[in-house]
N, C-alpha and C positions, 0 to 999 in steps of 0.2 A: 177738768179731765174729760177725754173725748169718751164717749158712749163705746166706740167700735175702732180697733188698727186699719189701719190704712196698706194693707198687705196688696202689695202689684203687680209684687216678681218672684212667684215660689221658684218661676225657672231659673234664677240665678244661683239661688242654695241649690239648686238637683246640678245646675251646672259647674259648679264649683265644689260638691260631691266627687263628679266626674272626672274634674282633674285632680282631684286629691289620688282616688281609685288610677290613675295613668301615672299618676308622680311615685305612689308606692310601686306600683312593678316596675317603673324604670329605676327606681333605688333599687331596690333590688337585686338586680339584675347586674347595675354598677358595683353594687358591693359584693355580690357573688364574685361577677372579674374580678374585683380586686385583690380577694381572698386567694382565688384562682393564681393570680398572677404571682403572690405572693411565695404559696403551695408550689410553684413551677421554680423560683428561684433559689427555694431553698432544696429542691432538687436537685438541680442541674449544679447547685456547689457543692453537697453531700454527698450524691450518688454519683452523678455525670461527671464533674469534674476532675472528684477525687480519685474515682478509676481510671480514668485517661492518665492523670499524671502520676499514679501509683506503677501502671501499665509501662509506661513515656522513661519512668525513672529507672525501673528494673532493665529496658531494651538498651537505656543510654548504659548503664551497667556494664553490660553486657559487650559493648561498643569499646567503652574505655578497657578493658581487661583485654580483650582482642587488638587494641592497640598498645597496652604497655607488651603482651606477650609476642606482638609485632617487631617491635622497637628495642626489643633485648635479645632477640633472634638474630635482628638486623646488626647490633654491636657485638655477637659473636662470630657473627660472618666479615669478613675481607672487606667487604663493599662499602665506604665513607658515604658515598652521595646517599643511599637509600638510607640510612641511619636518618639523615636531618628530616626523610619524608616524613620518616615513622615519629620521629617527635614532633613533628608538626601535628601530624594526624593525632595522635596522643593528647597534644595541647588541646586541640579541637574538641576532642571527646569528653575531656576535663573539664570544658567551659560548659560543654551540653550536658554534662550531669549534672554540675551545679545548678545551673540555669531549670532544670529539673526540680532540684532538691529546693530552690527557693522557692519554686509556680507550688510543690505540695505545703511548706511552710506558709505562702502568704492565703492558702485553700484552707487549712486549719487557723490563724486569725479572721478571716472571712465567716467561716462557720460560726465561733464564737460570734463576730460581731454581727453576724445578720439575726440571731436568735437574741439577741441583747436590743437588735432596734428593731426588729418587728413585731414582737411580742405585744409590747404597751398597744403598739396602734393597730393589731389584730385584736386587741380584746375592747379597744373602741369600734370597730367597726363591726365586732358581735353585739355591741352596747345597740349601736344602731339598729341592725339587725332586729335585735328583741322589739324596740320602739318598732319601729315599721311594721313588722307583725304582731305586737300585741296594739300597739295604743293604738297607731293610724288604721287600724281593722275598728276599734272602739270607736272611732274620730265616723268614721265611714258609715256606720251603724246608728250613728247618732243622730247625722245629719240627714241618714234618709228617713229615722223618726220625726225629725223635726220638720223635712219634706211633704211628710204625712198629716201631720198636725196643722200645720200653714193650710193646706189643701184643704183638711175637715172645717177648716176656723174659715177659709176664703167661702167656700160651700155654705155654712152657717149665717153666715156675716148677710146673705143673699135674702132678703124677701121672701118671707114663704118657707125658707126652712126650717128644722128643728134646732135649737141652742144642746140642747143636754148633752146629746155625746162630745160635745167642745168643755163644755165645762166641767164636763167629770173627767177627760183629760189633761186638759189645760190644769184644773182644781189639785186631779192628783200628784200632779208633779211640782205645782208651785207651793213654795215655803219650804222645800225638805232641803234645799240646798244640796240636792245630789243630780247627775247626770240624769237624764230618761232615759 
């Protein structure tokens, strides 16, 4: 068994610290977006959407009804040609309410199922969330203890200096089987 470690590179753990500390706020940051983006689409089908074609459907309404009272004006008056306009126009109206009435129906399926599939993987991505800021904050905290301790032990390890503050560090932490 050697006398003394062979410690070379404390700057690889401070450097690999480093990127741990860059990795966590660019996750972050990614999953913030993601939440975000998520937060935006269940808007734009609940609120945005549903107004526009709640809105889109009462106007077409209103369209159609001004066409059938078009169109039976038109078959009490003399005039055969404008009759066929007025049911054409009618027909027209008829397809754009429905056309209406399905975009608010397939708005309500949509709503259901974006709350059915986002849910599970918004509450993974708070799962991660917590990790990132509890553990990799612990992960971070660790390795700049253990930064410390390399350093006190490379310092010691030297000719000439003192051992005890290494050993009563190094001493207190090993056996307990817990983190420092």
């Amino acid at each position: 068994m050697a006398e003394r470690a062979q410690v070379t590179s404390v700057e690889a753990v401070e450097s690999f610290r480093a990127d741990l500390i860059v990795f966590q706020n660019r996750a972050r940051v990614v999953l913030e977006e993601a939440c975000d983006e998520v937060l935006r689409a269940k808007v734009w089908v609940q609120m945005d959407r549903r107004r526009y074609w709640a809105a889109e459907t009462r106007r077409r309404e209103r369209i159609l009804e001004k066409a059938r009272a078009d169109l039976s004006s038109a078959r009490l008056s003399q005039f055969q040609e404008s009759t066929t306009l007025h049911l054409m126009t009618m027909q027209q109206a008829e397809r754009a309410n429905r056309e209406a009435r399905a975009k608010v129906a397939i708005l309500k399926k949509w709503d259901r199922g974006l709350e059915n599939r986002t849910d599970p993987l918004l509450k993974q991505v708070n799962q991660l969330q917590w990790f990132l800021a509890r553990d990799m904050a612990r992960a971070v905290a660790y390795l700049a203890r253990v930064v410390r301790t390399l350093e006190a032990y490379a310092d010691v390890a030297r000719p000439g200096t003192s051992a005890a503050p290494v050993g009563r560090e190094i001493g207190a932490n090993a056996g307990k089987g817990k983190r420092p």
